[in-house]
C-alpha positions in Angstrom: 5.8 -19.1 4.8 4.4 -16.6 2.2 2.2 -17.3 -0.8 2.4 -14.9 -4.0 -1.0 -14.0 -6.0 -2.3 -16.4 -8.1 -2.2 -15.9 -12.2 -4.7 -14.2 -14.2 -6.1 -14.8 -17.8 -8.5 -12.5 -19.1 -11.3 -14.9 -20.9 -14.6 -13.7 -22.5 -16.5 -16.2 -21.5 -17.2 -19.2 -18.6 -15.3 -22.2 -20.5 -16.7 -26.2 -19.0 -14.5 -26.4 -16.2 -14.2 -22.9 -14.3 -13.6 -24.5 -10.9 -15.2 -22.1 -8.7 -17.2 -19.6 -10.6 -17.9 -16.2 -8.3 -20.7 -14.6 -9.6 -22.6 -11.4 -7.9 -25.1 -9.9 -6.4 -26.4 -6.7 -6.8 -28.4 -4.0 -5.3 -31.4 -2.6 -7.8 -34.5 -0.8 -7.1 -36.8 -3.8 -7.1 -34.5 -5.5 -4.8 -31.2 -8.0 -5.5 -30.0 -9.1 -8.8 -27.5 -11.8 -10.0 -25.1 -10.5 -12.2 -22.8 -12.8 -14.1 -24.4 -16.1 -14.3 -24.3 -17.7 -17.7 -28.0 -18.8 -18.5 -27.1 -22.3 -19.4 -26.1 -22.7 -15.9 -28.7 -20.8 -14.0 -31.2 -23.3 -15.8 -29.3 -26.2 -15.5 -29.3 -25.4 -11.5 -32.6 -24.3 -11.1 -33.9 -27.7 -13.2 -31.8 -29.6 -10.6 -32.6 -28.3 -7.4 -35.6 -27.2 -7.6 -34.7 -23.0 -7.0 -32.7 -20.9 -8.4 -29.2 -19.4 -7.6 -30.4 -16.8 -5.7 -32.9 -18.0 -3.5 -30.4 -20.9 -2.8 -27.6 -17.9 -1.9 -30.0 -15.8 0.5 -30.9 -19.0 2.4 -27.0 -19.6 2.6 -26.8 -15.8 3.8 -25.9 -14.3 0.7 -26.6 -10.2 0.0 -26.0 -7.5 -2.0 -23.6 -6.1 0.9 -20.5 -5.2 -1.1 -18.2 -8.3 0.2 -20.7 -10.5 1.3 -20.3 -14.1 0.3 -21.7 -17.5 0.1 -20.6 -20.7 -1.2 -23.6 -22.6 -2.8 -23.5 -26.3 -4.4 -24.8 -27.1 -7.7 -25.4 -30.4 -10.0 -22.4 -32.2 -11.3 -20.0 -30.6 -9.0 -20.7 -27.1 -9.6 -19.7 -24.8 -6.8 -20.4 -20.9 -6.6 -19.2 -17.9 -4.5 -22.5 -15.5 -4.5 -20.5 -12.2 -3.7 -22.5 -8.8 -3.0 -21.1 -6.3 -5.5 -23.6 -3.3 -3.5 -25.4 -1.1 -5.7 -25.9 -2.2 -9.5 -24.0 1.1 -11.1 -20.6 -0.2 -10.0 -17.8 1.5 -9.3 -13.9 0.0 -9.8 -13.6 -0.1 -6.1 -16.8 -1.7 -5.2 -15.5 -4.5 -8.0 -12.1 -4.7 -6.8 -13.6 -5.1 -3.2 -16.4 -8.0 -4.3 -13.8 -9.7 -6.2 -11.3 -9.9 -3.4 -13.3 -11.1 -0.5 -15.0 -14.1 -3.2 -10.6 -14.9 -3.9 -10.0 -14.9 -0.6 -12.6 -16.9 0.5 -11.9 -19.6 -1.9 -8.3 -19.4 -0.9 -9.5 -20.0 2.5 -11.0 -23.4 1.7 -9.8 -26.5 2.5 -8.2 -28.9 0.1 -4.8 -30.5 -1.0 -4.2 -28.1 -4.4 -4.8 -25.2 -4.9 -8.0 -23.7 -6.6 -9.0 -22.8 -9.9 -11.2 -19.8 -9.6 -13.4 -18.1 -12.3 -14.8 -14.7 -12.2 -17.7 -13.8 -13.9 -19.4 -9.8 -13.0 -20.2 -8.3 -16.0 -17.0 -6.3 -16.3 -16.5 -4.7 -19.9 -15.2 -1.3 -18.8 -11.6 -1.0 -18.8 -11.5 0.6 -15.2 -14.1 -2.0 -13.7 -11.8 -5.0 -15.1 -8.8 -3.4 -13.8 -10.7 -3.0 -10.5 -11.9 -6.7 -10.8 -8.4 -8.1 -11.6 -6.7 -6.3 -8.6 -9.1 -7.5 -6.2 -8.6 -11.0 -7.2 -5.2 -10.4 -7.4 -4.6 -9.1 -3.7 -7.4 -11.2 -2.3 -5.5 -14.0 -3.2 -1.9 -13.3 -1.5 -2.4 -14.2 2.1 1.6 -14.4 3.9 0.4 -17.6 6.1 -2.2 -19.1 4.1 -4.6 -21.3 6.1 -6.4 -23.2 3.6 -5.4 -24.6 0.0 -4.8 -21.0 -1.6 -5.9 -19.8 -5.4 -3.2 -20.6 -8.6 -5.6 -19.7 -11.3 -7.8 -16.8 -11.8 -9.9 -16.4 -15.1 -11.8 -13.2 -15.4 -14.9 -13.0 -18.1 -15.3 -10.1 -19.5 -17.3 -9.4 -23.1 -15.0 -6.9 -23.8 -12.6 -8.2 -26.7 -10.6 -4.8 -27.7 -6.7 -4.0 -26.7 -8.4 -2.1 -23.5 -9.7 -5.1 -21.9 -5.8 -6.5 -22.2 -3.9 -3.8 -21.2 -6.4 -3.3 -18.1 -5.6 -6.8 -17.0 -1.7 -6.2 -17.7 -2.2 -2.8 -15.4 -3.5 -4.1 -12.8 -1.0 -7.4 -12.6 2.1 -4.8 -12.6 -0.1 -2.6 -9.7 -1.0 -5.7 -7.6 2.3 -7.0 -7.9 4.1 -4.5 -6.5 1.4 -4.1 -3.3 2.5 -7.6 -2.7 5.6 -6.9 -2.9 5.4 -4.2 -0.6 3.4 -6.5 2.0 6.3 -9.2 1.6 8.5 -6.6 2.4 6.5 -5.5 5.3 5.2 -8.9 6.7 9.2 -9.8 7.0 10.6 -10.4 10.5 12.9 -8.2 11.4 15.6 -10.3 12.2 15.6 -11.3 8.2 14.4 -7.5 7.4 16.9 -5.2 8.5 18.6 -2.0 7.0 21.5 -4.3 5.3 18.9 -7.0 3.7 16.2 -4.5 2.9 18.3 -2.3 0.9 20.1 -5.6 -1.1 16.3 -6.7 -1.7 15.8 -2.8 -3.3 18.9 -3.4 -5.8 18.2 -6.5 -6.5 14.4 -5.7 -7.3 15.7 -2.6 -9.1 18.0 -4.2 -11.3 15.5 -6.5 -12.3 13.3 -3.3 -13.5 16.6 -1.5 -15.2 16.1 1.0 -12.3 18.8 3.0 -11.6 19.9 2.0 -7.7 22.6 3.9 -5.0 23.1 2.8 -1.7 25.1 4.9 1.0 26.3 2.6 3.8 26.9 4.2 7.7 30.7 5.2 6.5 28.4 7.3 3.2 26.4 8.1 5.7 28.7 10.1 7.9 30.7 11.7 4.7 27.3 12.7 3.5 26.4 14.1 7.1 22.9 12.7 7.0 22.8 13.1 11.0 19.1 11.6 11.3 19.5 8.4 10.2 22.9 8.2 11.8 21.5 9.6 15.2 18.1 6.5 14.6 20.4 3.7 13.7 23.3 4.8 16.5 21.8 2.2 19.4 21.6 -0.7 16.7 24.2 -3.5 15.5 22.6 -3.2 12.6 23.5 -0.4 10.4 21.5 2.1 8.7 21.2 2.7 4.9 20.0 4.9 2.7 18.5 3.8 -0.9 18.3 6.6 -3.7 16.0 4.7 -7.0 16.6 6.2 -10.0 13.7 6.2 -13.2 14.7 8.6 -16.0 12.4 7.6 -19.3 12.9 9.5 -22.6 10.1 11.7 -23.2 9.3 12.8 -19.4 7.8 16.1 -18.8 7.1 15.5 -14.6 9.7 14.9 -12.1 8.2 13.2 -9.3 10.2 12.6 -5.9 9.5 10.2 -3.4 10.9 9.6 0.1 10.0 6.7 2.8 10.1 5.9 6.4 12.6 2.5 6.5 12.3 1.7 10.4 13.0 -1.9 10.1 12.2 -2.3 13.5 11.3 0.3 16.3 11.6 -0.4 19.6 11.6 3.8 20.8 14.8 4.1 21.5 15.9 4.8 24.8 12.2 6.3 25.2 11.0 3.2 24.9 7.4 1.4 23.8 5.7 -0.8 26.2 6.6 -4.6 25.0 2.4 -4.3 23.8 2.9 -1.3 21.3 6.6 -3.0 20.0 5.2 -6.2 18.7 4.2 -5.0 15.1 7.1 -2.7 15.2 8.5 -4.6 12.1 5.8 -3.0 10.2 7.2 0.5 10.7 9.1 0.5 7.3 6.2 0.1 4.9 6.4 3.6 3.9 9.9 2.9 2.6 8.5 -0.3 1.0 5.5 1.2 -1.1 7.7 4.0 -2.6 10.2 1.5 -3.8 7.5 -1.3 -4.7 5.7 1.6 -6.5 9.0 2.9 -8.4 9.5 -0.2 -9.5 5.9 -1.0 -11.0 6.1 2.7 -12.6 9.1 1.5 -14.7 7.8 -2.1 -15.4 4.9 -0.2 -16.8 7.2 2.2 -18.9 5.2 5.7 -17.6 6.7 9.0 -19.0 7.8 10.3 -15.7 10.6 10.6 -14.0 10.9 9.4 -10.7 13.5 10.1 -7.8 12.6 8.1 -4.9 14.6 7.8 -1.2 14.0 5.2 1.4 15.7 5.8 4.6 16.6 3.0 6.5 17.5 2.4 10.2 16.5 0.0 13.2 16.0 2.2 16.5 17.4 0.6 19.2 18.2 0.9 23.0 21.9 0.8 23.8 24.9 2.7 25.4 25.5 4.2 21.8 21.9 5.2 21.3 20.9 9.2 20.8 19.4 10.3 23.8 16.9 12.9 24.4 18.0 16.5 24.0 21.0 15.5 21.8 21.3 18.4 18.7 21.7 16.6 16.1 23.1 17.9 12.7 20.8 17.0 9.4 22.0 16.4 5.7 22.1 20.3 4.6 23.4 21.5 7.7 20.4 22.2 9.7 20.6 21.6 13.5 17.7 19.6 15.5 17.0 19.0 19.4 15.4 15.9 19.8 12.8 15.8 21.6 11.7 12.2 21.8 13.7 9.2 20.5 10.7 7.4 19.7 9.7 10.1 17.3 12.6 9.2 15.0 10.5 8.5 11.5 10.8 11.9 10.9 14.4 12.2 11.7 15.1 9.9 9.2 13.0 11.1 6.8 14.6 14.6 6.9 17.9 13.7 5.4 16.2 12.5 2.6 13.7 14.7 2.2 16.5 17.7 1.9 18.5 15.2 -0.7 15.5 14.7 -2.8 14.3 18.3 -2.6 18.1 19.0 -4.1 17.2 16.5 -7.3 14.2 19.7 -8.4 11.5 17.3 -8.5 7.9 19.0 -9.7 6.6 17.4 -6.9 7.4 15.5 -3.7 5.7 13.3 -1.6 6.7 11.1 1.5 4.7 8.3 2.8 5.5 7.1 6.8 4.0 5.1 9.3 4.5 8.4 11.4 2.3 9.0 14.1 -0.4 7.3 16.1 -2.0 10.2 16.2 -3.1 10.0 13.3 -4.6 6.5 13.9 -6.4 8.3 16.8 -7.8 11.0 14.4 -8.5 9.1 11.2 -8.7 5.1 12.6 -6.9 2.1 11.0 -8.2 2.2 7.6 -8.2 5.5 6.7 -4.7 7.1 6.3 -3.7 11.1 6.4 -2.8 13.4 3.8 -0.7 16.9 5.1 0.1 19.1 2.1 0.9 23.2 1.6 -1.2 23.7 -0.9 -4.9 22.0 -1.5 -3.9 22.0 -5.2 -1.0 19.5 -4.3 -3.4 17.8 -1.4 -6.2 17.4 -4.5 -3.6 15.9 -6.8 -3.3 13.1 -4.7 -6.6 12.4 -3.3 -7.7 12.5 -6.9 -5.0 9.4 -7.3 -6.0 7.9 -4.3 -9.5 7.7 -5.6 -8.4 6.6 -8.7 -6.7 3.9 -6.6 -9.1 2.8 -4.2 -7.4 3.8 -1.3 -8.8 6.2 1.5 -7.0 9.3 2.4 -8.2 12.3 3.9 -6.6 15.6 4.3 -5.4 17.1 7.9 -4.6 20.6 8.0 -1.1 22.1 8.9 -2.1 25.3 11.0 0.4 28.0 10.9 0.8 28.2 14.7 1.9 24.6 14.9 5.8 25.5 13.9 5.7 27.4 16.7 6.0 24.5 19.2 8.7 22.9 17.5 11.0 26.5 18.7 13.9 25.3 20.2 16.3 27.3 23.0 19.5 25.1 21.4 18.9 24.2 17.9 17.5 25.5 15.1 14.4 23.2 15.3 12.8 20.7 17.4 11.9 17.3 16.5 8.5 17.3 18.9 6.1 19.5 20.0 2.9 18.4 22.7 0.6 16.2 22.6 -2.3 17.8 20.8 -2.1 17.5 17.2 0.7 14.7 17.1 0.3 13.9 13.2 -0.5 17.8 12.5 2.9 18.8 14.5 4.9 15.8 12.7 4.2 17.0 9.2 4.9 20.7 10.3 8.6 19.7 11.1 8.8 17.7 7.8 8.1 20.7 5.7 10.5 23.0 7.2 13.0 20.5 5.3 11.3 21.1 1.5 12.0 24.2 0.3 8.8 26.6 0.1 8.7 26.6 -3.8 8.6 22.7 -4.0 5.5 21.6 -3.6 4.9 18.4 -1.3 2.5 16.7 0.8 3.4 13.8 3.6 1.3 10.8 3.9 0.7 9.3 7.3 -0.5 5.6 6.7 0.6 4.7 10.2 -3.5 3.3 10.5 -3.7 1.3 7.3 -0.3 0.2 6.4 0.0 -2.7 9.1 -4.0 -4.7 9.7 -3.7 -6.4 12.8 -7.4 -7.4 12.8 -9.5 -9.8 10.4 -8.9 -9.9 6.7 -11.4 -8.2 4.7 -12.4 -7.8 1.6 -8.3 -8.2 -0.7 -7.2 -6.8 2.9 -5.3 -9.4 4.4 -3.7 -9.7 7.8 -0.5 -8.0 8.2 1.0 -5.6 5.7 -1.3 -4.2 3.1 0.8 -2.4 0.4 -1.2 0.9 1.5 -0.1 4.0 -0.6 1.5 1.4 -3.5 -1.6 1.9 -5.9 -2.1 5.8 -5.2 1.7 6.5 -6.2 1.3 4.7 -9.2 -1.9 6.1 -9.8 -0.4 9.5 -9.5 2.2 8.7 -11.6 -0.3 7.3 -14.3 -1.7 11.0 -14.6 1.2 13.1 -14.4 2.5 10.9 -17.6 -1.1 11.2 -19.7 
């Protein structure tokens, strides 16, 4: 059972009953400071136990370590999170970090209702209470929550112009569609599966006035989209392919967006070990942050246009599977020996990625959970950026830091098309085993025409946290790559 965020109320100030107040702690150059703690209260706590807040919250373990927190009692029932918020010149993302681990460990707490929860850190810039508000936000959505949860989130902020509003409105539509995009992912895949995912697109489409096109396995085949036929050959379960459709009046950029759908990847006839299959329902998130983000780009009424593709399959070992060394035809007409059936994300993404190249997009961008070599190179939190161009690679690392997300750019050396040369087809799908991630994105470009530009995201690290929950991380699907899409799509329409 999954739990959505809690609400938000922007508020400017801490009313008589905030629940539990967070309130931080920050990093100066005479040492640790508390930042957001109403002086009525500070006295009041100091007068009745005899220290004050902060010398209560280092005995407790508090610090200025960005994340760090500490639940200290008070008089009359007062109950604080201490949160470190690191150094005192904040940045949206140190905010949007402090905020979320102080959520989430109230939501951890035990209890029959839910908590209220108010936050109080000094935020009166519009980007430090957008960063605030998302962290609270996400720190609050947990899909099996273990203690009593969060249902209402006031954030204090001094700041009383439109600004203040609209960054809380922002960051609601933004957090709302990583959660989405976790819910999506966090789904087993016996609910998830190419048929219900791409129903769940329309309907969340229709709700946005999206445009929305599904091609079924019979489309498929009349479109001669041969990679995600090939992928979804060995399941039951037949593959799909979603087109999303955002046209506002007014747009001047074209931006095109294609996803990895596996809804659940077993490697095909070359299969995983039962180990490295388990979180294999996690292999569609790239599909699910460009649809979540689509959707949240049209919610928030941005003037660009957006064309975005999620290819959808579940790869699966049967007697109708594709095998190694099949030649497999691709939408457009160009012919691929496979090299590996477990390398089938960017078979699938190929068909689209010619499809959406024929839409004349300004810009195109794919996001998979690809390789795991690029886990290897970049580690689980940090995912991979592959472009043509360092113009198109600075574009989005500029809306990844906007974001808050960590991406960092991999090279695509000209020699690496050389290993994909095939003796039987006009490409093939894998090279060796140097370079995995480096090799994958070199086979994807050969499918976007030279003049587009376009840069492939590898989130296979971050998309899926099978580890502790940190900071508005939770366990399982993180919505990684949601808030850099809309980010970029937040500049390209200013």
């Amino acid at each position: 059972m999954s739990t959505r965020t809690g609400t938000l109320t922007l508020t400017n100030s801490v009313g008589k009953d905030p629940g539990i107040l967070v309130i931080g702690l920050a990093e100066t150059t005479d040492g640790p400071v508390v930042v957001g703690l109403p002086d009525d209260i500070s006295k009041a706590f100091t007068k009745a136990m005899g220290r004050g807040v902060q010398e209560v919250a280092a005995a407790l373990g508090a610090s200025a370590k960005i994340g760090r927190t500490a639940l200290v009692s008070g008089p009359a029932g007062l109950r604080l999170v201490v949160v470190g918020v690191g150094p005192i010149d904040v940045t949206p993302e140190q905010v949007r970090r402090a905020a979320g681990a102080a959520v989430r460990h109230v939501a951890g707490l035990e209890g029959s209702a839910p908590q209220a929860v108010t936050i109080s850190l000094d935020t009166t810039e519009p980007a430090i209470i957008k960063g605030a508000a998302e962290g609270a936000l996400l720190g609050s959505y947990s899909y099996r929550p273990a203690g009593a949860g969060v249902a209402e989130i006031s954030l204090v902020s001094t700041n009383r112009r439109a600004e203040a509003r609209q960054a809380v409105d922002l960051a609601t539509v933004v957090s709302d569609a990583v959660v989405t995009a976790r819910e999506w992912v966090n789904a087993p895949a016996n609910q998830l599966y190419p048929e219900t995912f791409a129903e769940q697109a329309r309907a969340l489409a229709r709700d946005a006035k999206v445009g929305c096109e599904v091609l079924d396995e019979k489309a498929l085949e009349k479109e001669g989209c041969g990679g995600i036929l090939a992928v979804g050959s060995g399941s039951a379960r037949k593959p799909r392919l979603v087109k999303l459709s955002y046209s506002p009046r007014g747009a001047r950029f074209h931006l095109g967006l294609v996803g990895k759908g596996i809804t659940f990847d077993t490697g095909g006839l070359n299969l995983k070990p039962a180990d490295g299959m388990y979180t294999m329902k996690s292999d569609m998130a790239g599909a699910a942050a460009v649809l979540a983000a689509t959707v949240a780009i049209a919610k928030l009424g941005l003037k660009v246009r957006v064309t975005a593709y999620a290819s959808m399959a579940e790869n699966m070992p049967s007697s109708t599977a594709y095998r190694p060394s099949d030649v497999l035809t691709m939408y457009g007409g160009k012919t691929v020996e496979n090299g590996n059936s477990d390398a089938e994300g960017r078979l699938v993404m190929a068909d689209a990625l010619v499809k959406c190249a024929q839409d004349s997009p300004d810009l195109i961008l794919d996001v998979a959970t690809l390789t795991g070599a690029c886990i290897i190179a970049l580690g689980d939190r940090v995912a991979g950026l592959m472009a043509r161009d360092d113009e198109t690679a600075d574009l989005v690392l500029d809306a990844a830091e906007a974001a808050g997300e960590l991406f960092w750019q991999l090279p695509i050396p000209e020699e690496t098309l050389g290993k994909l040369d095939s003796k039987v087809a006009d490409i093939k799908s894998t090279g060796d085993r140097a370079g995995g991630a480096l090799t994958a994105a070199a086979f994807l470009s050969t499918f976007v025409p030279e003049s587009t530009p376009w840069a492939h995201l590898d989130i296979a690290g971050p998309a899926f946290n099978e580890k502790t929950a940190y900071d508005y991380t939770p366990v399982g699907g993180t919505g990684m790559a949601v808030r850099t899409l809309i980010a970029l799509a937040h500049a390209q329409a200013s």
